[in-house]
N, C-alpha and C positions, 0 to 999 in steps of 0.2 A: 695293468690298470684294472683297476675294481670296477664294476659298473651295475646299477643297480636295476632292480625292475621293472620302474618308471625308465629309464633313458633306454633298457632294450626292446622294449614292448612300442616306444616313439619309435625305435628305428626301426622295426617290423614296420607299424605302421606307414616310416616314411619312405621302408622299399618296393611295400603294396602301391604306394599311389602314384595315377601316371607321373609318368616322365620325372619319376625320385629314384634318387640313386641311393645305393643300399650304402649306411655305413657305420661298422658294429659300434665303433668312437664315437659319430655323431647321437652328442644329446642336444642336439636341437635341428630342427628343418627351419631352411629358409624359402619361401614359398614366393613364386614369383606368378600371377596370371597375365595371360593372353587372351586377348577378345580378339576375332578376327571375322571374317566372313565364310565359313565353310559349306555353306549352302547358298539357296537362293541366286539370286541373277548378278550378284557382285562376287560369287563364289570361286572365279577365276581372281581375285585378289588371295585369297585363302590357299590358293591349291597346294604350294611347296609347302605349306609352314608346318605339316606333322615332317614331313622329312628334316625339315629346320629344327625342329624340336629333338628328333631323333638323333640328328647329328650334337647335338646340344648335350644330350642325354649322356654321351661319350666322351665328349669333354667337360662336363661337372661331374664324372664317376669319382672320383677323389674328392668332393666337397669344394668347399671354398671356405674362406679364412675370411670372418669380420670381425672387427673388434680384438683380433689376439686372438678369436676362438673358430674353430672348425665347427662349419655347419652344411646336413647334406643340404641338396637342392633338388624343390621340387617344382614343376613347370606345370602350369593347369592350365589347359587351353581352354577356349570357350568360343561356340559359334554365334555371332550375332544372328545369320540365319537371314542377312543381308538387308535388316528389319532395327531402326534406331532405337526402336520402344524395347525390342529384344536386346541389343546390345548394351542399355540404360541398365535393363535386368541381371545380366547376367556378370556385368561391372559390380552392382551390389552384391551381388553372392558371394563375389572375389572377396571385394573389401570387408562386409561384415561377416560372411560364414565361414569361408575359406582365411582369413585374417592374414591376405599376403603381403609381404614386406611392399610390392613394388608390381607396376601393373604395364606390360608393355600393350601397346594396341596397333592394328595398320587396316587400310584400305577403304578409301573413301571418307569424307563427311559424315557421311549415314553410317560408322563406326565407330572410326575417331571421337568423333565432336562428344555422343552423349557421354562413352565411357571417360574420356576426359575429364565431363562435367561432374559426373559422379564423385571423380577421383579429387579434384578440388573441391566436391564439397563435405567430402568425408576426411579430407586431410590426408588422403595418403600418394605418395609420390608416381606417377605416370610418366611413360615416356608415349610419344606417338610418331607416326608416321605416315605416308603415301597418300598425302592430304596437301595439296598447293598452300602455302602457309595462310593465305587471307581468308580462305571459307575454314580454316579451322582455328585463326586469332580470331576475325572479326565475324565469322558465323557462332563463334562462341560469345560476343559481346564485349570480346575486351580492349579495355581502356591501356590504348600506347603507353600514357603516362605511370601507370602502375603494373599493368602485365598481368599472369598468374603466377600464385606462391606455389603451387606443387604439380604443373601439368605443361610439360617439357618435349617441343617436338622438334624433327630433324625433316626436313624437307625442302625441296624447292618453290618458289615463287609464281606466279603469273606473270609477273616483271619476264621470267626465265622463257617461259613459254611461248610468250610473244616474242619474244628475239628470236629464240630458235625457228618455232614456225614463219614469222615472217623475213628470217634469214636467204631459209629456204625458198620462200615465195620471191624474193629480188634475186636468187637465181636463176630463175626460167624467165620463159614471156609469156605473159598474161596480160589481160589489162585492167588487171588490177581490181577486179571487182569480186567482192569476198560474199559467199552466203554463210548467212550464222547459224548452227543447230543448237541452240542453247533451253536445255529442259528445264526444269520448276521442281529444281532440285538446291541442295547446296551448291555443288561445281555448276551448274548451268547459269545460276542468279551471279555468281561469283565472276564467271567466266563473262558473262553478257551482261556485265553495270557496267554504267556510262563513265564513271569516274576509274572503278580499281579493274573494269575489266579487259575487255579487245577493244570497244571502239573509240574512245581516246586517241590511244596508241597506234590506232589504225589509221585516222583521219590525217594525225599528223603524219606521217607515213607514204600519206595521197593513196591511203587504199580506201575503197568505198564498203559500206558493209551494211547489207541487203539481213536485217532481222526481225522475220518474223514473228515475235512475240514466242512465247515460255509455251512451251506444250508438258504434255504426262508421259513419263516415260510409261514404256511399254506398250505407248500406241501405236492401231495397226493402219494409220493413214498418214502417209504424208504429203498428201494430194497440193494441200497448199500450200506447202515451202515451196514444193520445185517446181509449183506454181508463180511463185515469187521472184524463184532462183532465175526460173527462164525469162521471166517478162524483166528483168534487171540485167540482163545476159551475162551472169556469171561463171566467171571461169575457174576459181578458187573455191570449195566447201570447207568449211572449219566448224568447228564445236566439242562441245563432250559429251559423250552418251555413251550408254551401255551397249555391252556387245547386239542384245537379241534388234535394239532399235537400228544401231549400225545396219546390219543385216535389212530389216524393213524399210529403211530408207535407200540403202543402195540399189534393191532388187527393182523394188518401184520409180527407182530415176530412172533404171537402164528400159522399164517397162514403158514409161513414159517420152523416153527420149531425150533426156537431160544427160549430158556427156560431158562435164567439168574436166580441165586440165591437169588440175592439181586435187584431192582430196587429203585434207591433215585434218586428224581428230585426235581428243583427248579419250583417255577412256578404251573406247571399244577395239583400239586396234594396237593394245598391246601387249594381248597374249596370240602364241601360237594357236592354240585352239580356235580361235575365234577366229582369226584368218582364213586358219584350213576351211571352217564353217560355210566361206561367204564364197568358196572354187574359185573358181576365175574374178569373181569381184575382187580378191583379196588385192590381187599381182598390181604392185604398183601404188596403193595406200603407204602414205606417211602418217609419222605416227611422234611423240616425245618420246625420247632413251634416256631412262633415268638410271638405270644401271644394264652392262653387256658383259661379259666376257671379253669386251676390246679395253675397259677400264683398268688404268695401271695403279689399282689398288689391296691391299693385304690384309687379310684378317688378323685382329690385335689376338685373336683366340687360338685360331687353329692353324694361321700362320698361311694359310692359302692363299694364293692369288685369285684374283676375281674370276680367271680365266679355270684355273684348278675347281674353284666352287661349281662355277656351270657345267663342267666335266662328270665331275663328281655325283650331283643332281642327275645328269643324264645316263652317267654308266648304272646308278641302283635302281633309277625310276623306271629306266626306258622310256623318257619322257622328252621332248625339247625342254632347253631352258626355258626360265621366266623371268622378268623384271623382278618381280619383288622376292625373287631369294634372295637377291642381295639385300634387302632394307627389312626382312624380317631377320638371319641375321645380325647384322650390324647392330640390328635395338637388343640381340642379346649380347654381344658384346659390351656395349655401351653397360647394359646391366649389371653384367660379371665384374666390368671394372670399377663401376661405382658402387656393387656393393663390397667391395675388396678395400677402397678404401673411405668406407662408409665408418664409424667409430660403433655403430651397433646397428641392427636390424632394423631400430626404430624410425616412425615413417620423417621425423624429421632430421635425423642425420645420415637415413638415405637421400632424402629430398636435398641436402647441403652436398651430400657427394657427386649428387646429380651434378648439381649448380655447378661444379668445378671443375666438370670434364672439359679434360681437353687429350682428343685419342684419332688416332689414325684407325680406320674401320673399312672395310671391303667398298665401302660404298664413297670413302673419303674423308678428311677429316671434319670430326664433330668436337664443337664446343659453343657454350654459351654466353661468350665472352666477348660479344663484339661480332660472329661472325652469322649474326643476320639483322634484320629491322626490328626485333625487339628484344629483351632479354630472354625471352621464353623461346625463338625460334634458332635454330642454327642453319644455314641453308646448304644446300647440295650442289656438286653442279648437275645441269642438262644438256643433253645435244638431241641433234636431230637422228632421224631414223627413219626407211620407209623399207616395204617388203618386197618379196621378188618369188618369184618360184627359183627354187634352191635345189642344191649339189645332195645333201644327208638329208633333209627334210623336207614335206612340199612346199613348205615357205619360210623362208630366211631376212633376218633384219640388220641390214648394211646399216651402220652408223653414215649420213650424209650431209651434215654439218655440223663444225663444231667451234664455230666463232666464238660461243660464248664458254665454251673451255677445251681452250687448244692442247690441254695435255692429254685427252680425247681421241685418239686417231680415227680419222676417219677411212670408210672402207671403200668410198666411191662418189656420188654428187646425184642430186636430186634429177629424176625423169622424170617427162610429162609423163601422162597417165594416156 
């Protein structure tokens, strides 16, 4: 095959740039970006995802086929830098400098949400992730009755997280009285409304829920919640917040003398590192399991089990597993296969390809056809999970309830604390 100047001087080009795969055939790149969180205080959302890329990198070495035609692929990541205005930014670079077909994004509100927006309002197709679906539909603004045209997420509910955490909580004995840590954030405003968030669903329930109004993350007092917490005598803490706040609020309960039964948070207690962080506070923290190595799920790509993936991560990282290698992943999966049977590169019959998955993925099956509350969300399952000082590492996370998806096995049953 003949090949001219212009297509070898493109494919030079496309096997300089990261995460492109060299290929003498390809006259054309198909360019996909990643917005993530790699810095900053959300940056344990980011951690696996250049290893995810990596592994990526080895299965697009042969290209991929759109349209009837071979194209390499090139993967651009990009760190929000755990900062929205930053993640808004660097979403437009993707879409107008970098001109990529398809934009995957994960971890938090404060990632998700702007690059999304970017991405429907410049028309071009996104997928997202690791966002409870209501602070990234209705933190975005939208309307049930019409959805969006090009910004497409896979995740779980708050619906989900309330069953699971107060699954857990009608396991043990308490009585019942719940404090909220919910910050003045996306997930905290989301997590702590009265209508879509916990105290509804908690009242009806007969759990009581002690909340002291929106604080800033990062603050270094929490003098008056477990101010709160005590004069209400609660036995249950719930909320979402960041790891370093976890950390400041657990140290100063134990300081203060506030000794809760139960602790379940969103957020801060669900990476390894942040446990190790908190020593002895860690042992005994519940937590949401949105993906483990106990998950009886297969990669559409590279054909792994969820169990092989976590293996994998740990034999090259010398790292513990983490939640979100599975759901960074899976959004390339999802990609691979919708741009394979995408009819061209272009953003709207990616976006049409998008619309039509329907795919078994590491993390479970995704499509947009019915399997969540709007057309734009697909939902995941969840189970419950809390920590322990462990056998390989100094803290380990038991799967301990899984009412809300029994194909979940579970590895043991929720302790007091």
């Amino acid at each position: 095959m003949s090949i001219s100047r212009r297509q070898f001087t493109q494919g030079l080009a496309a096997a300089a740039a990261v995460g492109a795969v060299p290929l003498a055939w390809a006259a054309d790149t198909v360019k996909i970006g990643f917005v993530s969180p790699q810095t900053g205080p959300l940056a344990p959302f980011g951690e696996a995802d250049k290893w995810v890329i990596e592994q990526m990198t080895g299965a697009f070495k042969d290209g991929i086929v759109i349209g009837g035609k071979k194209h390499a692929v090139q993967i651009i990541l990009k760190d929000s830098q755990s900062n929205p205005n930053r993640a808004g930014e660097v979403a437009s670079d993707l879409v107008l400098k970098d001109k990529v077909a398809l934009v995957l994004t994960a971890g938090t509100p404060e990632t998700a949400n702007p690059v999304s927006d970017v991405c429907e309002l410049n028309e071009v197709p996104c997928i997202s992730s690791v966002v409870p679906w209501q602070p990234w539909f209705f933190g975005r603004k939208g309307n049930p009755a019409t959805g969006f045209k090009y910004t497409y997420h896979i995740f779980w509910g708050l619906e989900d997280v309330i069953a699971n955490f107060t699954n857990g909580w009608k396991s043990v004995s308490t009585n019942k009285k719940v404090g909220g840590l919910f910050p003045n954030d996306g997930d905290g405003n989301a997590w702590g409304d009265k209508e879509l968030g916990f105290p509804k669903p908690l009242a009806g329930m007969g759990f009581s829920l002690t909340d002291p109004g929106r604080f800033q993350t990062g603050t270094q007092d929490f003098s008056a919640q477990i101010a709160a917490f005590k004069k209400d005598n609660v036995e249950i803490v719930t909320g979402v917040v960041i790891p370093p706040d976890a950390k400041t609020f657990l140290t100063q309960a134990k300081q203060q003398g506030f000794k809760p039964k139960v602790i379940t948070l969103g957020k801060a207690l669900l990476f390894p590192g942040a446990i190790e962080a908190l020593g002895d506070l860690g042992d005994g923290l519940s937590t949401e399991v949105w993906w483990s190595p106990s998950h009886p799920f297969n990669s559409s790509l590279t054909k792994q089990s969820a169990k092989a993936l976590a293996e994998a991560y740990e034999t090259t990282t010398k790292k513990q597993w983490t939640q979100p290698i599975g759901f960074a992943h899976a959004l390339f999966e999802v990609a691979a296969d919708a741009l394979q049977r995408s009819k061209s590169s272009k953003a709207n019959d990616v976006r049409d390809a998008v619309v039509a998955t329907k795919l078994d993925t590491v993390v479970g099956p995704v499509a947009w056809n019915g399997q969540g509350p709007f057309k734009n969300v697909s939902k995941t399952p969840l189970v419950l999970g809390q920590w322990h000082k462990g056998k390989k590492y100094p803290y380990e996370l038991t799967i301990v309830n899984d009412e809300t998806a029994k194909n979940i096995p579970v590895g043991g049953s929720l302790k007091l604390m």
